[in-house]
C-alpha positions as CSV (number, residue, x, y, z in Angstrom):
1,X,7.9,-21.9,14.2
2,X,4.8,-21.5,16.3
3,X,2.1,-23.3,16.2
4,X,-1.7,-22.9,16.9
5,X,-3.9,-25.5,16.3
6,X,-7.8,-26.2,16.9
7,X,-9.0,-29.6,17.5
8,X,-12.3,-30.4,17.1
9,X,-12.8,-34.1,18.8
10,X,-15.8,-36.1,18.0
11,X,-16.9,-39.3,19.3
12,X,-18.5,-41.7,16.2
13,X,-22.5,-41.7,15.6
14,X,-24.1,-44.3,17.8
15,X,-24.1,-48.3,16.6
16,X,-25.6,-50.9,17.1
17,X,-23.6,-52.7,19.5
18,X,-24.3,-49.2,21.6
19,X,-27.7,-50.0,21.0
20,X,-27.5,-54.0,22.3
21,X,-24.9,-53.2,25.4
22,X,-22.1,-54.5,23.6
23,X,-18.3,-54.1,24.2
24,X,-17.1,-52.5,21.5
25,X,-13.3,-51.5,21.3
26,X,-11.7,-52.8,18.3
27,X,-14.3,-54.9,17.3
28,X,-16.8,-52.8,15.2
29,X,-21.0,-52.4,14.8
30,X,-22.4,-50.6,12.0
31,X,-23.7,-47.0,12.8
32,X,-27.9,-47.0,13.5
33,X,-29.8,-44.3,11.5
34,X,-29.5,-42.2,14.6
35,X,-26.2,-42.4,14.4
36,X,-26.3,-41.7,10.8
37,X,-28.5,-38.3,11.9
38,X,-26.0,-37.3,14.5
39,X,-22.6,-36.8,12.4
40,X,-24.3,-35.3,9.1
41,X,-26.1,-32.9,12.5
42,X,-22.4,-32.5,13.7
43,X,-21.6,-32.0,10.0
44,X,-24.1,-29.4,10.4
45,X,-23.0,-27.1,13.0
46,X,-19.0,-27.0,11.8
47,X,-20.4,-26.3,9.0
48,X,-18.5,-23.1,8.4
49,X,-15.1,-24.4,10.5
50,X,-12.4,-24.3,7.6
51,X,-10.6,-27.3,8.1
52,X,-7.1,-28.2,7.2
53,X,-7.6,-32.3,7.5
54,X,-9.4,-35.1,9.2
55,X,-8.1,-37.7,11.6
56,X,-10.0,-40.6,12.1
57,X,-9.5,-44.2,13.6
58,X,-8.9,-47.1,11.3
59,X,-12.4,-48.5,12.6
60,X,-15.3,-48.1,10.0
61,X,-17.8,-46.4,12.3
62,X,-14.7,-43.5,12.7
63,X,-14.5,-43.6,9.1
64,X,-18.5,-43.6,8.4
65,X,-18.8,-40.6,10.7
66,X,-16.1,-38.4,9.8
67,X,-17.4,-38.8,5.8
68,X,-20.9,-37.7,7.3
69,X,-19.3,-35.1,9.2
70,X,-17.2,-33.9,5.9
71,X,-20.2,-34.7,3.6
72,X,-18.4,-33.1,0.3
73,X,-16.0,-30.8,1.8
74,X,-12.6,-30.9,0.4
75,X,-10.5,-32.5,3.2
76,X,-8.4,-34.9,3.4
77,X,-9.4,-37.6,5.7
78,X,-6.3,-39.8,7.5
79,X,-6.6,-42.8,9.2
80,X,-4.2,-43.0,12.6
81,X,-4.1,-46.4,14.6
82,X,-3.3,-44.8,17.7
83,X,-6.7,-43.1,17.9
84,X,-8.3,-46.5,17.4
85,X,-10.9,-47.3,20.8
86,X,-9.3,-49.2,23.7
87,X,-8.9,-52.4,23.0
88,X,-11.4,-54.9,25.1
89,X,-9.9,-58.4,24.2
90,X,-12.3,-61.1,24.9
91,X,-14.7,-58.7,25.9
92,X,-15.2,-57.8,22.4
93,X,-18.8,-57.9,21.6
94,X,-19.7,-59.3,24.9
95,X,-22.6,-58.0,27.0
96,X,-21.7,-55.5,30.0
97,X,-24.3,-56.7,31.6
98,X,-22.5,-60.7,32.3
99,X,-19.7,-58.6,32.8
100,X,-20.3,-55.4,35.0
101,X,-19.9,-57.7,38.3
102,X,-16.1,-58.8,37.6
103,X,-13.7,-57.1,39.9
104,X,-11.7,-56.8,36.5
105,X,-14.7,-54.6,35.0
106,X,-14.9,-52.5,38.0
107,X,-11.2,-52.3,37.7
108,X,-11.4,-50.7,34.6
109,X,-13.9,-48.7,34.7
110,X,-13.0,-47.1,38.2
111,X,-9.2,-48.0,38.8
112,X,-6.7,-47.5,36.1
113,X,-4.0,-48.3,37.9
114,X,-4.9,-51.9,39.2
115,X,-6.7,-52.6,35.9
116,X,-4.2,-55.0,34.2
117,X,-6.6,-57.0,31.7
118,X,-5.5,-60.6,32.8
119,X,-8.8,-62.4,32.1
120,X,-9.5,-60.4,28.9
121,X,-6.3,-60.2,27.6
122,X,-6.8,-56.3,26.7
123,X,-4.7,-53.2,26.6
124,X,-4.2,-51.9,30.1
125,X,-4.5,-47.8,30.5
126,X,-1.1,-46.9,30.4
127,X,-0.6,-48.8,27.1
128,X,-3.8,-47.4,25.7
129,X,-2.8,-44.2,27.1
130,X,0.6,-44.3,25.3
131,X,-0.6,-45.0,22.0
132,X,-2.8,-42.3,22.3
133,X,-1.1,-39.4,23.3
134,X,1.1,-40.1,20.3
135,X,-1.3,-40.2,18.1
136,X,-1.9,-36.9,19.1
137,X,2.0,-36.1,19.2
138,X,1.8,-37.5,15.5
139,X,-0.8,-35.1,14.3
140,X,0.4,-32.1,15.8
141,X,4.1,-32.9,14.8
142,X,2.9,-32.5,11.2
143,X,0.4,-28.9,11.4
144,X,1.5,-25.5,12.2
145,X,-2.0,-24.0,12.3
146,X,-5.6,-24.4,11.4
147,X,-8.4,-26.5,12.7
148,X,-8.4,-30.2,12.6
149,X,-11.3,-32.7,13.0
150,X,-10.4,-35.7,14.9
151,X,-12.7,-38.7,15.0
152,X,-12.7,-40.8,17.6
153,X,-14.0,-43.2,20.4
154,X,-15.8,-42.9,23.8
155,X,-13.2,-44.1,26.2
156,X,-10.2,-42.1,24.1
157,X,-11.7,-39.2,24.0
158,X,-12.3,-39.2,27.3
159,X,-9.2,-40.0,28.3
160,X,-7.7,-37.0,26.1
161,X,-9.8,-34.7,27.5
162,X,-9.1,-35.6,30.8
163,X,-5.4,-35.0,30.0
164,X,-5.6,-31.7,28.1
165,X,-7.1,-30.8,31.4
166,X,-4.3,-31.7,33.5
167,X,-5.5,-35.3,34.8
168,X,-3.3,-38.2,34.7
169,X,-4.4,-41.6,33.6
170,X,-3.8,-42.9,36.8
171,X,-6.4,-40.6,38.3
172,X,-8.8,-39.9,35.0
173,X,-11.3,-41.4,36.2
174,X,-12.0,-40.3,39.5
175,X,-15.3,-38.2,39.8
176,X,-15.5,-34.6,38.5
177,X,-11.9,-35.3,36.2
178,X,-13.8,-36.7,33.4
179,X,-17.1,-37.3,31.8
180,X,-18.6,-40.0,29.5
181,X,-18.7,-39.0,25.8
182,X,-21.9,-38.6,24.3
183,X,-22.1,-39.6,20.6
184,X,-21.0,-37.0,18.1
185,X,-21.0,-33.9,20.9
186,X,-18.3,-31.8,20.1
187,X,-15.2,-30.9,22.2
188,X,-12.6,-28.7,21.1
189,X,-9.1,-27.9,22.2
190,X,-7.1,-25.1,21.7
191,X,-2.6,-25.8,21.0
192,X,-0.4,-23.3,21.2
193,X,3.1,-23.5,21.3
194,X,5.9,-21.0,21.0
195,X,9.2,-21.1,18.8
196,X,10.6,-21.5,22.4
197,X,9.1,-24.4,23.3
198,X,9.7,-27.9,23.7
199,X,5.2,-28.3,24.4
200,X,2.3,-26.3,23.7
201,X,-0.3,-26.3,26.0
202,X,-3.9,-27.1,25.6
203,X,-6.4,-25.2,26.0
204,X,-10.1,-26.5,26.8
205,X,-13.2,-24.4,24.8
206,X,-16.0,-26.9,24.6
207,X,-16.7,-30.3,26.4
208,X,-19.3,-32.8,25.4
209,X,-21.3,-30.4,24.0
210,X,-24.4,-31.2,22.1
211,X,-26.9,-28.5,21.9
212,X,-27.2,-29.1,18.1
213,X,-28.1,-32.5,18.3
214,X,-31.5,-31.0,20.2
């Protein structure tokens, strides 16, 4: 059977741990009244996208948005691990300012490859990476067509993205292969894959875009 699919991925409202510099991968921050403004604004402009179901992370700012997003729409809202943020370690809920120096930080930030999260004790890119592709797998494995919201974080959104456009993980981060996920701007991806297929491909139609949060 062929299958087309829309996604529509969202980063959460803003928190406050965004707000104080914080870390923030599976540890979790409340969302800030601007962050509150920015889903039911996101809300706003898919307003008239008929959605078939909702993926979000099993963190409560994923959850929070995606409800503001839905406001009293009919559909059904999942919870998936695998799109859950990259996980920090003992850099949850520390400052990135005492940190930014570390080579590990740098690492990290800049060189997925040699970023092996001794000191913190983290999930290194190719196991985030892993877990998030088949999150992905997961939900497309279940939906022949329609458009699905997915709810998720900065640095796996990003790194899907990046992906759908061909980038490896190994090489996501190097300039002009990704950009930094604004708070609820909305990205959508278009899959398509024939009976004949083993894949689909993805298809990019909007990065990072958020004209209606102007």
């Amino acid at each position: 059977m062929k299958k087309e699919l829309r996604l529509y991925l969202i980063r959460h409202g803003r928190t406050l741990w965004n707000d104080q510099g914080l870390m923030q991968g599976w540890g979790n921050s409340a969302l800030t009244e601007q962050g509150i403004r920015g889903a039911k604004l996101t809300g706003k402009a898919l307003a008239n996208v008929p959605f078939i179901a909702a993926y979000s992370s099993c963190l409560q700012r994923t959850i929070d948005t995606a409800n503001h997003i839905l406001s009293h729409r009919d559909v059904p809202l999942f919870q998936h691990q695998g799109l859950n943020e990259h996980f920090f370690g003992s850099w949850e809920g520390v400052s990135t300012e005492t940190i930014r120096h570390t080579e590990e930080f740098q690492q990290m930030l800049h060189d997925p490859v040699n970023y092996m999260a001794r000191t913190n004790g983290g999930e290194t890119w190719e196991v985030f990476t892993n877990r998030v592709i088949k999150a992905i797998q997961d939900i497309i494995k279940i939906h022949n067509e329609g458009n699905i919201l997915i709810v998720s974080h900065g640095h796996t959104v990003r790194l899907l993205m990046a992906l759908f456009a061909g980038s490896t993980w190994q090489n996501h981060r190097e300039e002009g292969r990704s950009v930094s996920m604004l708070n609820t701007a909305i990205n959508i991806v278009r899959y398509v894959q024939q009976d004949n297929e083993s894949e689909g491909q993805f298809i990019i139609e909007k990065i990072n875009d958020d004209e209606h949060l102007k």
